[in-house]
C-alpha positions in Angstrom: -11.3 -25.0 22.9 -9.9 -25.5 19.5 -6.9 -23.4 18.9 -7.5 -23.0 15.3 -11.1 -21.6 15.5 -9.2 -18.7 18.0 -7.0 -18.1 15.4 -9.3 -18.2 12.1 -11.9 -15.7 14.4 -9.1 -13.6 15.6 -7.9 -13.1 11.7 -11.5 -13.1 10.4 -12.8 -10.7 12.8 -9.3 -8.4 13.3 -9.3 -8.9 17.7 -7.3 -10.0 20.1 -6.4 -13.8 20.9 -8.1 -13.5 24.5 -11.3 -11.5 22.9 -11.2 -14.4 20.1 -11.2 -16.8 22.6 -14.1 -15.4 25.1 -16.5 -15.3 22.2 -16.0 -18.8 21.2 -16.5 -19.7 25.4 -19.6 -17.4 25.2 -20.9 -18.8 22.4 -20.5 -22.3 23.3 -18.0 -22.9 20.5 -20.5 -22.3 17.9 -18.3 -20.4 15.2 -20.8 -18.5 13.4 -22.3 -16.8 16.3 -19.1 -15.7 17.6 -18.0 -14.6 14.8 -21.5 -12.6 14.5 -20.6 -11.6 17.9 -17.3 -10.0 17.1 -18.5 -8.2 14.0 -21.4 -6.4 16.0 -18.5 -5.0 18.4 -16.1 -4.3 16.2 -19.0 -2.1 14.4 -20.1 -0.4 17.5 -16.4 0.5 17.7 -16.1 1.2 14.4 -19.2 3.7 15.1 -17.4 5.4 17.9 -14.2 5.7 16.1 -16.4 7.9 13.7 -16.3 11.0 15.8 -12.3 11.3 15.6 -10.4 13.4 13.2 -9.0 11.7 10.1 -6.8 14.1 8.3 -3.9 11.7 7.1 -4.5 9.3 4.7 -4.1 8.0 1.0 -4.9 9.3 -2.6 -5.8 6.5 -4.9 -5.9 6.5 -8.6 -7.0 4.2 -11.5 -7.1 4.1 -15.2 -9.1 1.8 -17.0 -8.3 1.6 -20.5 -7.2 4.7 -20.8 -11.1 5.0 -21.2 -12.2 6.0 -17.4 -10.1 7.6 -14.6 -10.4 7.8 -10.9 -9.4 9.8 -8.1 -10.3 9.1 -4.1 -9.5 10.9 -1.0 -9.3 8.4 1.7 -8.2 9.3 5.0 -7.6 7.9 8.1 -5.9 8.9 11.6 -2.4 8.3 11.3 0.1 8.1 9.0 1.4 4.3 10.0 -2.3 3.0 9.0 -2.0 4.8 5.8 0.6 3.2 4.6 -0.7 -0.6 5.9 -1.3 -3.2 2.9 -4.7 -3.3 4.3 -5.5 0.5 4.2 -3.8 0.8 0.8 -6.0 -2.6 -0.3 -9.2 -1.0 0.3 -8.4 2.6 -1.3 -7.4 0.4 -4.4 -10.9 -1.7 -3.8 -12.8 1.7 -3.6 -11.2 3.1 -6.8 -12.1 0.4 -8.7 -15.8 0.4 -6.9 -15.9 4.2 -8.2 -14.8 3.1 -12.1 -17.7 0.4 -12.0 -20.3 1.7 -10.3 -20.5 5.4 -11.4 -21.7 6.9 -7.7 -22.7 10.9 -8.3 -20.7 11.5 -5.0 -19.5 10.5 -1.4 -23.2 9.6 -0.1 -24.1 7.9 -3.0 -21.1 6.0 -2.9 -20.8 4.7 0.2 -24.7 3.2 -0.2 -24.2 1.4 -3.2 -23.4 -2.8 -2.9 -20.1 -3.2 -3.1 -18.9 -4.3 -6.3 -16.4 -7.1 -5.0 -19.1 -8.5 -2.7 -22.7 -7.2 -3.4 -24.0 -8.2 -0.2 -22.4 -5.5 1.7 -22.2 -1.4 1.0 -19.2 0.0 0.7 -20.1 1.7 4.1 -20.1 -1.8 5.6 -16.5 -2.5 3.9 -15.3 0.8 5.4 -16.7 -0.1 8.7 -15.1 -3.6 8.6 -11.7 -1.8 8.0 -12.0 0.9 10.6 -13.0 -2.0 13.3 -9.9 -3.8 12.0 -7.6 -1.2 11.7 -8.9 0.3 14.7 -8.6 3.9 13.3 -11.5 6.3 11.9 -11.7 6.1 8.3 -13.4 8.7 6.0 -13.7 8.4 1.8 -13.7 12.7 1.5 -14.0 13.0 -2.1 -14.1 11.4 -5.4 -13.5 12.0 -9.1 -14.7 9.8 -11.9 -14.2 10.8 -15.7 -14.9 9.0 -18.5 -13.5 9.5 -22.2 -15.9 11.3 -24.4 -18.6 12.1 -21.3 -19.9 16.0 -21.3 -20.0 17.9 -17.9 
């Protein structure tokens, strides 16, 4: 087994060295499908981790131009996740998601394509974090204004 496939899965896919390594085994050392593999877990976690309370958390902000502002509420379990790079990464990422893309609220939000990678949702890219992170993670609310627009 190829040490360096372990260790680009285990940072692509945000799991352990030995779970890194039994996918690769299961999958015959075909990359892709382990990496498919790991994804389809970590989501199934990610679904799970859904249910528990996320009351800590980040508020992100962002001024464009001076032209379009944005406020997000984005929580997560506990404090020591909230302030990761990785959690604080992603509430920047969804502020400037918001700025772009315009959603009406939460919902529409989190079913829009991703701005930074259209192929996904933004519910995906949340999902992908809370399977990484391993914590719940919940966008509550969102502000967008815009210079000149009438309630």
């Amino acid at each position: 087994m190829d040490i360096e496939n372990i260790k680009k899965l285990r940072e692509m896919s945000g799991v352990g060295m030995t779970d890194a390594k039994k996918a690769l085994v299961d999958s015959s050392g075909d990359f892709d499908k382990a990496l498919e593999e790991m994804k389809k877990k970590g989501l199934a976690k990610a679904v799970k981790r859904g249910e528990r309370e996320a009351r800590c958390g980040l508020i992100g902000s962002y001024s464009h131009d001076g032209r379009i502002g944005v406020l997000v509420e984005v929580n997560c379990e506990t404090d020591f996740v909230a302030k990761t790079d990785e959690f604080k990464e992603l509430v920047k990422d969804l502020t400037l998601h918001i700025a772009a893309s315009e959603p009406e609220g939460v919902d529409d939000l989190l079913k829009q394509p991703f701005v930074k990678n259209p192929e996904a949702t933004v519910d995906d890219v949340i999902n992908g974090h809370i399977a990484k992170l391993g914590e719940n993670i919940v966008v509550r609310r969102l502000v967008r204004f815009e210079l000149g627009e009438a309630e």
